[in-house]
C-alpha positions in Angstrom: 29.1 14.9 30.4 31.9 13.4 28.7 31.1 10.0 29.2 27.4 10.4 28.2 28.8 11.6 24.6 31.0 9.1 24.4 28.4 6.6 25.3 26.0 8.0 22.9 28.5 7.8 19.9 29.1 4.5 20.6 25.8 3.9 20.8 24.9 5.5 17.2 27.9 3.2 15.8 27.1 0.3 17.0 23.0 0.5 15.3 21.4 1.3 12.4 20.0 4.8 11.7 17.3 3.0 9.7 16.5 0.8 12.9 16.5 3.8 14.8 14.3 6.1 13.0 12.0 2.9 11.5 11.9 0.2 13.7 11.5 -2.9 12.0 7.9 -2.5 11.7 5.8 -0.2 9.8 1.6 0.7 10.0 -0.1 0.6 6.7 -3.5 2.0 6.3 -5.4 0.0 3.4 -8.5 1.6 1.9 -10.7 0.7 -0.7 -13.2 2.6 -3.2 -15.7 1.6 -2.1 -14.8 1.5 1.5 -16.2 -1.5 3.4 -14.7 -4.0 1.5 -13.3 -7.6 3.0 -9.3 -7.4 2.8 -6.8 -10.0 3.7 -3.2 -9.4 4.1 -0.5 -13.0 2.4 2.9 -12.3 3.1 6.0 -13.7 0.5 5.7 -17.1 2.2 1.8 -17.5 2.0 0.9 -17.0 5.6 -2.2 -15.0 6.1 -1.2 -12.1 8.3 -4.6 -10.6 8.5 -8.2 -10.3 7.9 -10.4 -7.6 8.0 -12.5 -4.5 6.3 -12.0 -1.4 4.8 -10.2 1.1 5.8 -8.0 -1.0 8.4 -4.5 0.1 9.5 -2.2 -2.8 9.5 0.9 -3.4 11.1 3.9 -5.8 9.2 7.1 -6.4 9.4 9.3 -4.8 6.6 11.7 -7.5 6.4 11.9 -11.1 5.9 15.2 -11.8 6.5 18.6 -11.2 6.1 19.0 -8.3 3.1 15.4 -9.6 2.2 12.5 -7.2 2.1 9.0 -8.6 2.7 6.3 -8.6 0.2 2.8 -8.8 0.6 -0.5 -9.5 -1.4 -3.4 -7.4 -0.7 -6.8 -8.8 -1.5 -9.8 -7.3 -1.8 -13.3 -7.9 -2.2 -17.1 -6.6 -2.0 -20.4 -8.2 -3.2 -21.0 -7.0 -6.6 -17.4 -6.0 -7.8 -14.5 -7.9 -9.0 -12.3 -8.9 -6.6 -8.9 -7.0 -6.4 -5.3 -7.9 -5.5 -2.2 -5.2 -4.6 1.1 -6.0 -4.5 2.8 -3.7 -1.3 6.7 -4.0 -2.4 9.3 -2.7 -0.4 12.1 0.3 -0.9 15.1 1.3 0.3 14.3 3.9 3.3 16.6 6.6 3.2 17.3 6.3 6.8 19.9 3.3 5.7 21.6 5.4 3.6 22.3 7.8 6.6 24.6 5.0 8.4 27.5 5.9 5.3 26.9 9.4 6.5 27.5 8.4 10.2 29.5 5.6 10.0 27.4 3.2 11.2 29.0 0.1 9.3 27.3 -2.4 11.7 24.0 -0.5 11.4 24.7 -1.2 7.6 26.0 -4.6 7.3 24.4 -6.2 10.3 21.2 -4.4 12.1 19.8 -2.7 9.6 19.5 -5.6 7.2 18.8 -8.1 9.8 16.2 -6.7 11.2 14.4 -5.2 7.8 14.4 -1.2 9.1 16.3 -0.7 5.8 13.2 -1.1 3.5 9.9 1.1 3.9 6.4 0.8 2.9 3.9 3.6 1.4 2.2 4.7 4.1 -1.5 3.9 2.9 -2.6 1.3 0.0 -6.1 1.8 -2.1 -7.9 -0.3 -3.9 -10.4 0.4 -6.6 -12.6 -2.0 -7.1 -14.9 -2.7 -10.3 -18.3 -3.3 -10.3 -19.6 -6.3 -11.9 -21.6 -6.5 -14.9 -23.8 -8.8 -16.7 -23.2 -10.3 -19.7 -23.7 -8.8 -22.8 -26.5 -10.0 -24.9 -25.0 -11.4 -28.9 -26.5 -8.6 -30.7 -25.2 -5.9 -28.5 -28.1 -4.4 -27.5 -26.9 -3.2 -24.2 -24.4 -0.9 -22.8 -23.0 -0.5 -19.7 -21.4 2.8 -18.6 -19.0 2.9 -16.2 -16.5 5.7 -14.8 -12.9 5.3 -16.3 -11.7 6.2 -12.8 -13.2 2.6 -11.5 -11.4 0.7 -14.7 -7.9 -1.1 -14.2 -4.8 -0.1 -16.6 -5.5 -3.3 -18.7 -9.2 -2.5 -18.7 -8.5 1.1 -20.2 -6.1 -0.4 -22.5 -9.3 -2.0 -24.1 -11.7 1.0 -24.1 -12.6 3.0 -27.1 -14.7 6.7 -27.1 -17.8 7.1 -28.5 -18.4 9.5 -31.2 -22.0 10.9 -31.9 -21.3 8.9 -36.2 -21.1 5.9 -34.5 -24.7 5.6 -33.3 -27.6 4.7 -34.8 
């Protein structure tokens, strides 16, 4: 009994409570509104990791090297919207901040960072995408109405409201 404890502790010093709990992978579920749109999946150095549709679970590696985190673009697009793209950063999991709580200064220094279980992922990414529209003819005849849920920050940034003394 004594040697198993022992064995365990030394175990638990020598790794990384973030490698231990996260693994140096993570799965990502990425969805898009609406759903059946074509994603693809660049990592920080530009590889294509994968392609696919809506909603997809991905699996990637949270680091990319030595105190690095990986970073990935998310693209999306459909036929008739405007085509997307989400940034998936990285954070510190809390799980590396458990080796100062249990001594695990190799699991700090060396495993954790090394192998990337430090950082952490949201679990799921969506995308809203915006549907396309024509162009507006010069003398403004036309409007086009869409939801303020489907329009990006800079989009609604740009949008004014409508009051009934502004028609004609």
């Amino acid at each position: 009994m004594k040697k198993t404890l022992v064995a365990a502790m030394a175990l638990l010093a020598l790794s990384g409570c973030a490698s231990i709990f996260n693994g140096k992978t993570q799965s990502i579920t990425l969805n898009s509104v609406p759903p059946g749109a074509n994603v693809s999946v660049t990592n920080r150095a530009g590889e294509k990791i994968h392609t696919g549709t809506t909603p997809v679970t991905v699996t990637l590696n949270r680091g990319a090297g030595y105190f690095k985190s990986e970073t990935y673009v998310v693209s999306l697009a459909k036929e008739g919207f405007a085509p997307q793209e989400v940034t998936l950063t990285s954070a510190v999991s809390g799980w590396y901040i458990g080796n100062i709580l249990f001594g695990g200064l190799i699991g700090m220094l060396a495993v954790d960072p090394v192998s990337g279980a430090m950082y952490t992922f949201p679990d799921s990414v969506t995308g809203t995408l915006v549907p396309k529209t024509g162009k507006v003819s010069q003398s403004n005849d036309s409007l086009t109405i869409v939801s303020t849920e489907t329009l990006t920050p800079a989009q609604m940034a740009l949008a004014r409201p409508l009051s009934a003394s502004s028609t004609n």
